[in-house]
Each structure stands twice: as structure tokens, then as C-alpha cells.
CHARMM internal coordinates of N, CA and C (Angstrom, degrees):
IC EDIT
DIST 1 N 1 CA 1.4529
DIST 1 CA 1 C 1.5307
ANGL 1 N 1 CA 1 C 109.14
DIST 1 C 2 N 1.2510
ANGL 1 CA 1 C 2 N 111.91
DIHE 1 N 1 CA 1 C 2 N 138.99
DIST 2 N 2 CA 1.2850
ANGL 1 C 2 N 2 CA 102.15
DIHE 1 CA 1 C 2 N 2 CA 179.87
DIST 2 CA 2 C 1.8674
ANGL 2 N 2 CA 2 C 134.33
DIHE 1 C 2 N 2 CA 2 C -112.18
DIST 2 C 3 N 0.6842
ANGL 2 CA 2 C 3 N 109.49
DIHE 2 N 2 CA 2 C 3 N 140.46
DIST 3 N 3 CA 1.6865
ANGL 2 C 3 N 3 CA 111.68
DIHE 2 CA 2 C 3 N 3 CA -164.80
DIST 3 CA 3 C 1.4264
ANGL 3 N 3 CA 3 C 113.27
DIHE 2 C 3 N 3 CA 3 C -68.54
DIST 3 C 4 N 1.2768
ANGL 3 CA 3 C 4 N 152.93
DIHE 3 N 3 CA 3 C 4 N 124.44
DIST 4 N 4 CA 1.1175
ANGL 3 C 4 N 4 CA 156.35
DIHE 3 CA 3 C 4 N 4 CA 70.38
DIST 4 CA 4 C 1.6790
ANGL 4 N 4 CA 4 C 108.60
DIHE 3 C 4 N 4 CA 4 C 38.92
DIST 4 C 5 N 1.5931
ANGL 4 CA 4 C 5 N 121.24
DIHE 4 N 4 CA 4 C 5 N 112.91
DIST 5 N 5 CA 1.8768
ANGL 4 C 5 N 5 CA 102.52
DIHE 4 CA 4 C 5 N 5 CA 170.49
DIST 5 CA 5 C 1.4203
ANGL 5 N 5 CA 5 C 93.62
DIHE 4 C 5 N 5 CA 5 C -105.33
DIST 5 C 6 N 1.1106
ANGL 5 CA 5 C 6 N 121.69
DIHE 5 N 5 CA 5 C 6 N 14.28
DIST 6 N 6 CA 2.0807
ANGL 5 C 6 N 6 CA 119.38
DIHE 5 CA 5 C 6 N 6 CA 178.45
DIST 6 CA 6 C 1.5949
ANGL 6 N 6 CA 6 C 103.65
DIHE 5 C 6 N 6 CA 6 C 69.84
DIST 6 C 7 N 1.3430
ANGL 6 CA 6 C 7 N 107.90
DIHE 6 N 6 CA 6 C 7 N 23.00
DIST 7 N 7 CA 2.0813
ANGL 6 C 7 N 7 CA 99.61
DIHE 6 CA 6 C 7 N 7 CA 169.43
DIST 7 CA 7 C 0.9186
ANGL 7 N 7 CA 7 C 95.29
DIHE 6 C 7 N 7 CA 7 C -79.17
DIST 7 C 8 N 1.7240
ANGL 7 CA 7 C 8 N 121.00
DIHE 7 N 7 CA 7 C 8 N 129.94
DIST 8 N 8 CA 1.4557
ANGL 7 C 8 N 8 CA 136.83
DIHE 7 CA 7 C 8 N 8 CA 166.69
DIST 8 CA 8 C 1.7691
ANGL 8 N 8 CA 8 C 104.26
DIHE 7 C 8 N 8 CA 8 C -109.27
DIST 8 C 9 N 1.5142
ANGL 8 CA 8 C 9 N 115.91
DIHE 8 N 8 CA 8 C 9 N 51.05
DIST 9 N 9 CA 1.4541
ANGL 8 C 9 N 9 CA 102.82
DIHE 8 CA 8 C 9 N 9 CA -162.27
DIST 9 CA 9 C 1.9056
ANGL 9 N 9 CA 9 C 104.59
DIHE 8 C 9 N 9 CA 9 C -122.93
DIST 9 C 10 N 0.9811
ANGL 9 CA 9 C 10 N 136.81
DIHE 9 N 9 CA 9 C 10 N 81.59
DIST 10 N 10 CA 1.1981
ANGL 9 C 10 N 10 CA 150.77
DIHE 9 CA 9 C 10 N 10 CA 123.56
DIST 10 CA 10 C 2.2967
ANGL 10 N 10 CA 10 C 85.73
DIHE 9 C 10 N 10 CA 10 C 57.43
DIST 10 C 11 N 1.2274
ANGL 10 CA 10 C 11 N 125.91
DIHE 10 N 10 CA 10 C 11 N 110.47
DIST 11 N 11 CA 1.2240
ANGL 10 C 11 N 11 CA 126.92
DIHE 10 CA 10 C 11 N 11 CA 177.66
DIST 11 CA 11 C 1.2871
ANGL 11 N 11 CA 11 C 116.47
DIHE 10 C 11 N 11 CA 11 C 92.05
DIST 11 C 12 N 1.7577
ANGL 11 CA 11 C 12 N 119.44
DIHE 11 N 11 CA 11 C 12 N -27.63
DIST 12 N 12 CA 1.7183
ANGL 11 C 12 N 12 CA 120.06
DIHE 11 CA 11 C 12 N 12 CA -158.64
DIST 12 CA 12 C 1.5199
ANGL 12 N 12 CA 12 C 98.25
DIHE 11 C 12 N 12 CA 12 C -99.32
DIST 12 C 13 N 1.2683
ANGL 12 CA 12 C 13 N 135.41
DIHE 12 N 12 CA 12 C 13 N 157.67
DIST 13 N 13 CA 1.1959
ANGL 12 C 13 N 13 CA 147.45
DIHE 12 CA 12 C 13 N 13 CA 177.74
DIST 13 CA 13 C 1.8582
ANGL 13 N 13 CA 13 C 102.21
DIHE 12 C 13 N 13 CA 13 C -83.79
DIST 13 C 14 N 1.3302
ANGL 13 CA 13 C 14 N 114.84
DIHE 13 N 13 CA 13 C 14 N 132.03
DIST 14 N 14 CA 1.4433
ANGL 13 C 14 N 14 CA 117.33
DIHE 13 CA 13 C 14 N 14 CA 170.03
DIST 14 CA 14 C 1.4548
ANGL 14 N 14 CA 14 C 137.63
DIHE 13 C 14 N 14 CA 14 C -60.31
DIST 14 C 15 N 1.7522
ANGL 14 CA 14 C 15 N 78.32
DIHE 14 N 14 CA 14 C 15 N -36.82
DIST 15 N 15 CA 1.5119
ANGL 14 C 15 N 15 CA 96.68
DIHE 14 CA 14 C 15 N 15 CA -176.17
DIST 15 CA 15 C 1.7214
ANGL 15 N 15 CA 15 C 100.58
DIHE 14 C 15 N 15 CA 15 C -102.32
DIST 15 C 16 N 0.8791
ANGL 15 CA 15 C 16 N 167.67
DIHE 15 N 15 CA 15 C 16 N 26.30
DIST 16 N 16 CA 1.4547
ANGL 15 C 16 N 16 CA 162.83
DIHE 15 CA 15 C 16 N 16 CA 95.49
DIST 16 CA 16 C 1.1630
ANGL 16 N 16 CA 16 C 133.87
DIHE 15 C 16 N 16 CA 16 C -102.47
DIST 16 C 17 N 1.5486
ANGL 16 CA 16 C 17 N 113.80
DIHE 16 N 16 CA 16 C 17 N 0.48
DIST 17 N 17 CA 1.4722
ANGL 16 C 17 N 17 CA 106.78
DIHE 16 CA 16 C 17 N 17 CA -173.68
DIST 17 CA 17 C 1.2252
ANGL 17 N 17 CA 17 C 150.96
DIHE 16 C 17 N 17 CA 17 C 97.81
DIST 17 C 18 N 1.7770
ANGL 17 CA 17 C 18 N 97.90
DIHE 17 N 17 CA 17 C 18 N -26.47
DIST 18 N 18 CA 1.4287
ANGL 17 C 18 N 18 CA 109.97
DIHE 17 CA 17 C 18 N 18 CA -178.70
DIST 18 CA 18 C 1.7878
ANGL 18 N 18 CA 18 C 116.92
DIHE 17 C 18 N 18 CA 18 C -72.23
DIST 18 C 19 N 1.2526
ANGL 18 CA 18 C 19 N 82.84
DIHE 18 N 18 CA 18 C 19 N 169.05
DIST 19 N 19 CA 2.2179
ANGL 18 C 19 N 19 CA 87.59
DIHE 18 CA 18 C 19 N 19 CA 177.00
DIST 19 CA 19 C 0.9439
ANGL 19 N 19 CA 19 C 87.24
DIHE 18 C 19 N 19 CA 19 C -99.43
DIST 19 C 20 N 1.4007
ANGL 19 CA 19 C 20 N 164.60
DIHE 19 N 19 CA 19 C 20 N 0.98
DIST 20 N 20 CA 1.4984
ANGL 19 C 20 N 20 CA 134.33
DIHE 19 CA 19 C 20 N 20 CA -168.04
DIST 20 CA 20 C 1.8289
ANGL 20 N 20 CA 20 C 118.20
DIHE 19 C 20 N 20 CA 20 C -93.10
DIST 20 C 21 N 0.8226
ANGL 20 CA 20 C 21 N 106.23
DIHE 20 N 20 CA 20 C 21 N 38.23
DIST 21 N 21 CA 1.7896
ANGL 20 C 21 N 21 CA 107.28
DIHE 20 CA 20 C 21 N 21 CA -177.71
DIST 21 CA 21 C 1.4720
ANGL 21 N 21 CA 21 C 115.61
DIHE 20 C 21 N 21 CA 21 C -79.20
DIST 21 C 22 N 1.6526
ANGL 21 CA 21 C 22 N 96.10
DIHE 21 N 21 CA 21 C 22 N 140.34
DIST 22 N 22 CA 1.7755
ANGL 21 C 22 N 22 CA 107.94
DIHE 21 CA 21 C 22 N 22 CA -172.45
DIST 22 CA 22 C 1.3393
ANGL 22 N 22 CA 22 C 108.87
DIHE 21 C 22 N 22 CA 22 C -85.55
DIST 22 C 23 N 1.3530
ANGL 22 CA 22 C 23 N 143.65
DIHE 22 N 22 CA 22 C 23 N 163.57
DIST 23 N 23 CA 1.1466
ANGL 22 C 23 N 23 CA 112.09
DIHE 22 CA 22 C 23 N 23 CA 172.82
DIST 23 CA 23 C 1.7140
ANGL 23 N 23 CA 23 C 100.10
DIHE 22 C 23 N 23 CA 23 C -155.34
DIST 23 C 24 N 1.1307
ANGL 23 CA 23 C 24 N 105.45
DIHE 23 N 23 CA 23 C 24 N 119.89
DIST 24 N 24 CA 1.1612
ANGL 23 C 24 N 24 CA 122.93
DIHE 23 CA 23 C 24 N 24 CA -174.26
DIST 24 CA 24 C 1.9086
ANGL 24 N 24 CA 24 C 116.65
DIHE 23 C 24 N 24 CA 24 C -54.17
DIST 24 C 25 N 1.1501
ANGL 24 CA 24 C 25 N 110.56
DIHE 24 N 24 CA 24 C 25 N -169.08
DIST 25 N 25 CA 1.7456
ANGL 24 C 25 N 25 CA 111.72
DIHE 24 CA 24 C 25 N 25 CA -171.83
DIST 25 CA 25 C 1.7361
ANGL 25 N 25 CA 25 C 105.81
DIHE 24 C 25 N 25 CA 25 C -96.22
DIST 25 C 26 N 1.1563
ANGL 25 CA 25 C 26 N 96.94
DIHE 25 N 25 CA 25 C 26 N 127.35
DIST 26 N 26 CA 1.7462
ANGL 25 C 26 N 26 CA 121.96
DIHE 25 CA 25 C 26 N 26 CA -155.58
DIST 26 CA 26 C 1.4476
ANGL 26 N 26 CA 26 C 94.88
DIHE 25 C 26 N 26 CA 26 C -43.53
DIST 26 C 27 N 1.1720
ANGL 26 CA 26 C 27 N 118.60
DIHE 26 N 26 CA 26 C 27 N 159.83
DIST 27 N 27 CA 1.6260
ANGL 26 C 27 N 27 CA 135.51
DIHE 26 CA 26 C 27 N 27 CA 147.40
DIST 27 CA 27 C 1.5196
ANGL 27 N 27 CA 27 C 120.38
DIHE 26 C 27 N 27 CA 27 C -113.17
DIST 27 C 28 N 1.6047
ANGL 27 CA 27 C 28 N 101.61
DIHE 27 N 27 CA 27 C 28 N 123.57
DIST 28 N 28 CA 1.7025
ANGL 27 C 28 N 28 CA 121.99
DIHE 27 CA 27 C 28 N 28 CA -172.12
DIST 28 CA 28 C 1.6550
ANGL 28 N 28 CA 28 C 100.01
DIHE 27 C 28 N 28 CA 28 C -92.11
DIST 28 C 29 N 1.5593
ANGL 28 CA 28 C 29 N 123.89
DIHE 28 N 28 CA 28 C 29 N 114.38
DIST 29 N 29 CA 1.3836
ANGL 28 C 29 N 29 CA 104.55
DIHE 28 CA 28 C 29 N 29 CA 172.30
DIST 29 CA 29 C 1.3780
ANGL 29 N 29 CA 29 C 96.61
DIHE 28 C 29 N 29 CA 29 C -120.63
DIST 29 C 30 N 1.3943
ANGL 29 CA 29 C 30 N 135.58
DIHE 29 N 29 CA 29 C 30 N 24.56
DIST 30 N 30 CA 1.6034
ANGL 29 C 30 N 30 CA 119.22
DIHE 29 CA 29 C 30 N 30 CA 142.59
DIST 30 CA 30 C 1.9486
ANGL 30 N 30 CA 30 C 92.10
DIHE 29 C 30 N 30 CA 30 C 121.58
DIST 30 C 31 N 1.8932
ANGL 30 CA 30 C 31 N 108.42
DIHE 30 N 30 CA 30 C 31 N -41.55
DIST 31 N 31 CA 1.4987
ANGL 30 C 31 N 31 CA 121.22
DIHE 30 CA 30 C 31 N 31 CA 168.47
DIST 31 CA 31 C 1.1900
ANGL 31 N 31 CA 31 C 105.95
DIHE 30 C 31 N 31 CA 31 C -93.06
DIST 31 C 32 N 1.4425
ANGL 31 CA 31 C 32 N 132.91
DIHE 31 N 31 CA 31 C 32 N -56.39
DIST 32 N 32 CA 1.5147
ANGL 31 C 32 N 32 CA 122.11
DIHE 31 CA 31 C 32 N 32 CA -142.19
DIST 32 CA 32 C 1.3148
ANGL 32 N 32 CA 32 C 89.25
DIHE 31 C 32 N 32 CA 32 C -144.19
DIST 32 C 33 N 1.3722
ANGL 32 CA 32 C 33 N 119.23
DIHE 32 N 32 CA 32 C 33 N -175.90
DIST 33 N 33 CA 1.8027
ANGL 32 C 33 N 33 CA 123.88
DIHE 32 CA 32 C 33 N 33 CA 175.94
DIST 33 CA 33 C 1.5945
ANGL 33 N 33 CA 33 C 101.03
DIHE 32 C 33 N 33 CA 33 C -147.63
DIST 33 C 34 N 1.0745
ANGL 33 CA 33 C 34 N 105.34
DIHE 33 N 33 CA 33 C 34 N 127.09
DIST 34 N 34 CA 1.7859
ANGL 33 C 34 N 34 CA 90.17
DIHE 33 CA 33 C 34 N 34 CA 178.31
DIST 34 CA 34 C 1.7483
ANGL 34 N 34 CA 34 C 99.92
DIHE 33 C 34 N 34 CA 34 C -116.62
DIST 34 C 35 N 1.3825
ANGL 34 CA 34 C 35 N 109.53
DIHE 34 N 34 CA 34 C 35 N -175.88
DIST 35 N 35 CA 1.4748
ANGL 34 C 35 N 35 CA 105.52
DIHE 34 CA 34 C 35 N 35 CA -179.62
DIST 35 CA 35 C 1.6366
ANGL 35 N 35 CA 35 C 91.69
DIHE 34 C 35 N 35 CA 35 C -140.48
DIST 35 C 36 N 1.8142
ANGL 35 CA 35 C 36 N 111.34
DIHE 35 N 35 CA 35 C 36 N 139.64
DIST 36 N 36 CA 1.2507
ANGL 35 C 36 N 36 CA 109.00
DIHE 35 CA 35 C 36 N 36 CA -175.61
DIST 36 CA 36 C 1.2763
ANGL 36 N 36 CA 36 C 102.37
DIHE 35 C 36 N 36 CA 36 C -91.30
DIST 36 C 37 N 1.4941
ANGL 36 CA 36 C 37 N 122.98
DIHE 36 N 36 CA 36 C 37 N 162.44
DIST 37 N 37 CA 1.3062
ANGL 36 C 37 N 37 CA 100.88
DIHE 36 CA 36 C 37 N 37 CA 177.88
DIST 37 CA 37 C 1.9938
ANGL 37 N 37 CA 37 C 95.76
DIHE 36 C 37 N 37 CA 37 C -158.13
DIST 37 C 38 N 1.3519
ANGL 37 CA 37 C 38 N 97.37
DIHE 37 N 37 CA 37 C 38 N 170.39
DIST 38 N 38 CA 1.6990
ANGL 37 C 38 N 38 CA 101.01
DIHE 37 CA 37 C 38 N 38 CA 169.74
DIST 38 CA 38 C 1.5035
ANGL 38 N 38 CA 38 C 103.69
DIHE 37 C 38 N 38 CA 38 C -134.54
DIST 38 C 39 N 1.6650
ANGL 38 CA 38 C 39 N 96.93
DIHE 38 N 38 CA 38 C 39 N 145.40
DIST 39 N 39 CA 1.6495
ANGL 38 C 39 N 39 CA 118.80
DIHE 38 CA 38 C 39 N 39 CA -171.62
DIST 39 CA 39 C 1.8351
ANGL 39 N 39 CA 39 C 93.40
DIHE 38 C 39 N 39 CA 39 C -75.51
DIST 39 C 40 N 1.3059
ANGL 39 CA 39 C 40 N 112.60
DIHE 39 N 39 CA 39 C 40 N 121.99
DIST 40 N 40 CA 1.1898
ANGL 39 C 40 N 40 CA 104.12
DIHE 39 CA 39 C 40 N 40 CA -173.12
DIST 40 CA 40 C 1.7447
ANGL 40 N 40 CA 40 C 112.11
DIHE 39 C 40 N 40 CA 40 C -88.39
DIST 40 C 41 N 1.4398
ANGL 40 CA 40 C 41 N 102.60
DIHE 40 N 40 CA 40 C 41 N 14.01
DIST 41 N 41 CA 1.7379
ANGL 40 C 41 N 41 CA 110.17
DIHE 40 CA 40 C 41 N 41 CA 175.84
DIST 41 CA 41 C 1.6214
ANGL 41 N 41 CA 41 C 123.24
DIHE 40 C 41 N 41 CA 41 C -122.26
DIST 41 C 42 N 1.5562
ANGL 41 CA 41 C 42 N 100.69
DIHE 41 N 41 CA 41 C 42 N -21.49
DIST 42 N 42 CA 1.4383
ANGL 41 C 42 N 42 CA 97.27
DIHE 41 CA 41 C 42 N 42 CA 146.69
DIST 42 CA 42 C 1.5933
ANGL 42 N 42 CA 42 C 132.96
DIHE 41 C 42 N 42 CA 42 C -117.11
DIST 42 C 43 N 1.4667
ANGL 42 CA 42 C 43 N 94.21
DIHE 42 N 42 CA 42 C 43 N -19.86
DIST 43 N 43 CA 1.9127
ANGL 42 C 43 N 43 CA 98.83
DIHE 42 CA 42 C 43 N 43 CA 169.07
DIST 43 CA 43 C 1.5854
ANGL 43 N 43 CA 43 C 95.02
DIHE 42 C 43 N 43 CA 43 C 108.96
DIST 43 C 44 N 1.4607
ANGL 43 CA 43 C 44 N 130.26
DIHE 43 N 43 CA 43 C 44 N 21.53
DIST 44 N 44 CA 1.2784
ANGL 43 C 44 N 44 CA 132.87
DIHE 43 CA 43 C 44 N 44 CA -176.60
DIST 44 CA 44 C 1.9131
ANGL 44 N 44 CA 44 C 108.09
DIHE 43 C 44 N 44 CA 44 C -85.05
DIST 44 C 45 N 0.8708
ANGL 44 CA 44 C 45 N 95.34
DIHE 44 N 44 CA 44 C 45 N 147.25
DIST 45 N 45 CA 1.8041
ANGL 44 C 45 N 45 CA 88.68
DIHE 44 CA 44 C 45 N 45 CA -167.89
DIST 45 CA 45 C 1.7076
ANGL 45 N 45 CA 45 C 89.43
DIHE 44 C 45 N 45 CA 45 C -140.28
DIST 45 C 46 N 2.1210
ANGL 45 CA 45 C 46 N 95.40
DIHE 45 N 45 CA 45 C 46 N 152.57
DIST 46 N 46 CA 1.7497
ANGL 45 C 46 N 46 CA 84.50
DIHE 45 CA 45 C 46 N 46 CA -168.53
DIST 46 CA 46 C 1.2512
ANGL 46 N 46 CA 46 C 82.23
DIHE 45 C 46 N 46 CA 46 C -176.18
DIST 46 C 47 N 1.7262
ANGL 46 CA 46 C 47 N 121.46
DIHE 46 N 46 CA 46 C 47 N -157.11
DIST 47 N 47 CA 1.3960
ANGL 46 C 47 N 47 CA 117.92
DIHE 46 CA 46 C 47 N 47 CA 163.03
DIST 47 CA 47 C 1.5196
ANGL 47 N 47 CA 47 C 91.33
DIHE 46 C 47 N 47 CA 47 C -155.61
DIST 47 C 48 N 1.5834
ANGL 47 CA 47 C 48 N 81.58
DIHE 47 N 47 CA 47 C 48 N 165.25
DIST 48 N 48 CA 1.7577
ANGL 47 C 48 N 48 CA 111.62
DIHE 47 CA 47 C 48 N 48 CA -149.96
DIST 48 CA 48 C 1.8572
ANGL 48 N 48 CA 48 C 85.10
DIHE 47 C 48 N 48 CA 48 C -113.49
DIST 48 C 49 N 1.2394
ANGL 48 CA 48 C 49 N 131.87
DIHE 48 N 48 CA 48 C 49 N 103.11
DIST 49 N 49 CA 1.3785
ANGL 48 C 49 N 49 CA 133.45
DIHE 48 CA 48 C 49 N 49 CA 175.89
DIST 49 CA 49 C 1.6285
ANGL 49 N 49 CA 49 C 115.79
DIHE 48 C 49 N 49 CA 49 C -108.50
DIST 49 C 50 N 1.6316
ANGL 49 CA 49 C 50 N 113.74
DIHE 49 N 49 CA 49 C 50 N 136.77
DIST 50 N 50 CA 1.0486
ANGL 49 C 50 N 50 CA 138.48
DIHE 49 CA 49 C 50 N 50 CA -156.51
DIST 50 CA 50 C 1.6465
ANGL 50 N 50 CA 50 C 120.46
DIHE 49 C 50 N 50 CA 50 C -133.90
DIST 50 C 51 N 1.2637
ANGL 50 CA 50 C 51 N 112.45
DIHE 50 N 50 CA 50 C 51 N 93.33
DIST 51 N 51 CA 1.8434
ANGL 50 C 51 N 51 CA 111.85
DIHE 50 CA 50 C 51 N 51 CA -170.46
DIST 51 CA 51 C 1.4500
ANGL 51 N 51 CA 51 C 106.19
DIHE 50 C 51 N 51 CA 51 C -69.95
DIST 51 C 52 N 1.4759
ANGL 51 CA 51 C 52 N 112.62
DIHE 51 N 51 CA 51 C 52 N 141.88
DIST 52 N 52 CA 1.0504
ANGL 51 C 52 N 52 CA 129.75
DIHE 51 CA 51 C 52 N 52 CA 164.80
DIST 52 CA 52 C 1.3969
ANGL 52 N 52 CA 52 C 125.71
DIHE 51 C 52 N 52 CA 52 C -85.54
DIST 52 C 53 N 1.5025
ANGL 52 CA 52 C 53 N 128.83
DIHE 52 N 52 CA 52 C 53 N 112.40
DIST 53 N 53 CA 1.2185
ANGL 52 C 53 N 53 CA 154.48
DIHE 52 CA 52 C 53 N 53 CA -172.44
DIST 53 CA 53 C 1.4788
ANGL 53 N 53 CA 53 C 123.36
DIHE 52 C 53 N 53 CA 53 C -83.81
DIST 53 C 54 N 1.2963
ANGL 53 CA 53 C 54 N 178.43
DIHE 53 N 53 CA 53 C 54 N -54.06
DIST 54 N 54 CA 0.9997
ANGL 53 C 54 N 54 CA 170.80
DIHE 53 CA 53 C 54 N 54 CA -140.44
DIST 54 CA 54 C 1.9775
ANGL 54 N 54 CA 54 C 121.92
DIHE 53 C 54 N 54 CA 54 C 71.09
DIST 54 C 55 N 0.7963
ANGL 54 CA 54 C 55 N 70.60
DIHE 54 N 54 CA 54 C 55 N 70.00
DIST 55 N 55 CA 2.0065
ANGL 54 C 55 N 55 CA 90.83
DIHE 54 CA 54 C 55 N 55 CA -172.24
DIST 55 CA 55 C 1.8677
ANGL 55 N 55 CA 55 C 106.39
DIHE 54 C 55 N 55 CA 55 C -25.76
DIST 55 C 56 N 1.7102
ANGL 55 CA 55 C 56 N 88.37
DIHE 55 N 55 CA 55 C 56 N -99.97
DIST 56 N 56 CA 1.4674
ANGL 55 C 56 N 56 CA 134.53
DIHE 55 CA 55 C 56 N 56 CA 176.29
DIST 56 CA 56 C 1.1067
ANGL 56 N 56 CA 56 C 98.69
DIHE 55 C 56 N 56 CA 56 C -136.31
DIST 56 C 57 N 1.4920
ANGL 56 CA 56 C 57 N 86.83
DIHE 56 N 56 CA 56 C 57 N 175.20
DIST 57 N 57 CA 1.7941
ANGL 56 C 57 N 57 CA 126.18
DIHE 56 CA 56 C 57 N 57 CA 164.66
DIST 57 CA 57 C 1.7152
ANGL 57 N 57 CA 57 C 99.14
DIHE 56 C 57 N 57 CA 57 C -129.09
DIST 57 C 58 N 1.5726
ANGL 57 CA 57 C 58 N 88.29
DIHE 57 N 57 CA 57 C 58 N 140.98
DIST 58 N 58 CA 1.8461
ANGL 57 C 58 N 58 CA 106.12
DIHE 57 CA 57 C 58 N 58 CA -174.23
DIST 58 CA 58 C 1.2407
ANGL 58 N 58 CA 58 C 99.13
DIHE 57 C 58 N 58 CA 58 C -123.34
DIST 58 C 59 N 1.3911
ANGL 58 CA 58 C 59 N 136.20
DIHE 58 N 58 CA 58 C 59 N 125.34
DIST 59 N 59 CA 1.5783
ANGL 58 C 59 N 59 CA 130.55
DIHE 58 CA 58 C 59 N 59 CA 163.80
DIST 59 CA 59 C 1.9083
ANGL 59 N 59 CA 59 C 101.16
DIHE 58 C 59 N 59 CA 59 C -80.39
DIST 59 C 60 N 1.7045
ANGL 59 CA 59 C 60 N 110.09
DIHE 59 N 59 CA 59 C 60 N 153.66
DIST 60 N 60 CA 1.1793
ANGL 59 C 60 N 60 CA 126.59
DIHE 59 CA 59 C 60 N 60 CA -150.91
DIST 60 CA 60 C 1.9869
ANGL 60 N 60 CA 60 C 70.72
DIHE 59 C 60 N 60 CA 60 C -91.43
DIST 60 C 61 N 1.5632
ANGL 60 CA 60 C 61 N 139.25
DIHE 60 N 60 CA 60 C 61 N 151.52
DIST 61 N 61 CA 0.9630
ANGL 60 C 61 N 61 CA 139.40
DIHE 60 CA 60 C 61 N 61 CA 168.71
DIST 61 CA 61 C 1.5479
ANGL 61 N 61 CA 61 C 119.14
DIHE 60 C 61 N 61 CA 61 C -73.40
DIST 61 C 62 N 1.1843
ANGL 61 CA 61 C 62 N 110.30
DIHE 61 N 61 CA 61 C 62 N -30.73
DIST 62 N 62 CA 1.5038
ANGL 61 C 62 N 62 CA 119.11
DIHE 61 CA 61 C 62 N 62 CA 154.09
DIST 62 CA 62 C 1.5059
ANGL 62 N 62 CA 62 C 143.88
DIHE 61 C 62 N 62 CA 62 C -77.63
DIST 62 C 63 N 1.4080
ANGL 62 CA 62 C 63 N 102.62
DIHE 62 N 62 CA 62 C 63 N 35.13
DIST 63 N 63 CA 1.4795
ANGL 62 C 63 N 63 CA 119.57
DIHE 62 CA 62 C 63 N 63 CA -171.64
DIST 63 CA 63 C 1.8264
ANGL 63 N 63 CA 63 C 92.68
DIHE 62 C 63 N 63 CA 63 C -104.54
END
COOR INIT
IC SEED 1 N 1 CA 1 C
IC BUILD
């Protein structure tokens, strides 16, 4: 079974720690986007999720 170290940090692996994660092609679900990814030092695979916020508004210059 494998342990969890509680890193909640954007690049680091949960389950060992490392920075080296691959990360596959994003997922758009309309709220948030996460990215799946694998720990490339222990082989842990998961997803890395990211909320979508409301920036601005830009008018197109040709309107």
C-alpha cells in the first residue's frame, strides 16, 4: 500500500516527493482543468487540478 507524504505543491509527487513529473495533455471540464501526470521516480500517476478564475475581458480591435 502506498503512503501519501501530504505534498499539496503544484509539480512535486505526493507519494515521494520528487519534482520530476510528466504530464500529459490538460483536461477542460467547463470549472477547473487538471493535468494527469506520472512521477517519473516512482511511477505514481494522479492529477494535478487547477480552478478557473475570471481574469478580464479584452475587446477583439476589430469590432
Amino acid at each position: 500500500m502506498s503512503k501519501d507524504l501530504g505534498i499539496n505543491e503544484p509539480g512535486r509527487c505526493p507519494k515521494c516527493g520528487d519534482c520530476n513529473l510528466s504530464y500529459e495533455t490538460n483536461i477542460d471540464d467547463s470549472y477547473s482543468i487538471y493535468y494527469p501526470y506520472t512521477c517519473d521516480d516512482c511511477g505514481a500517476t494522479g492529477k494535478e487540478w487547477y480552478s478557473k478564475i475570471f481574469d478580464k475581458q479584452e475587446l477583439d480591435e476589430n469590432c
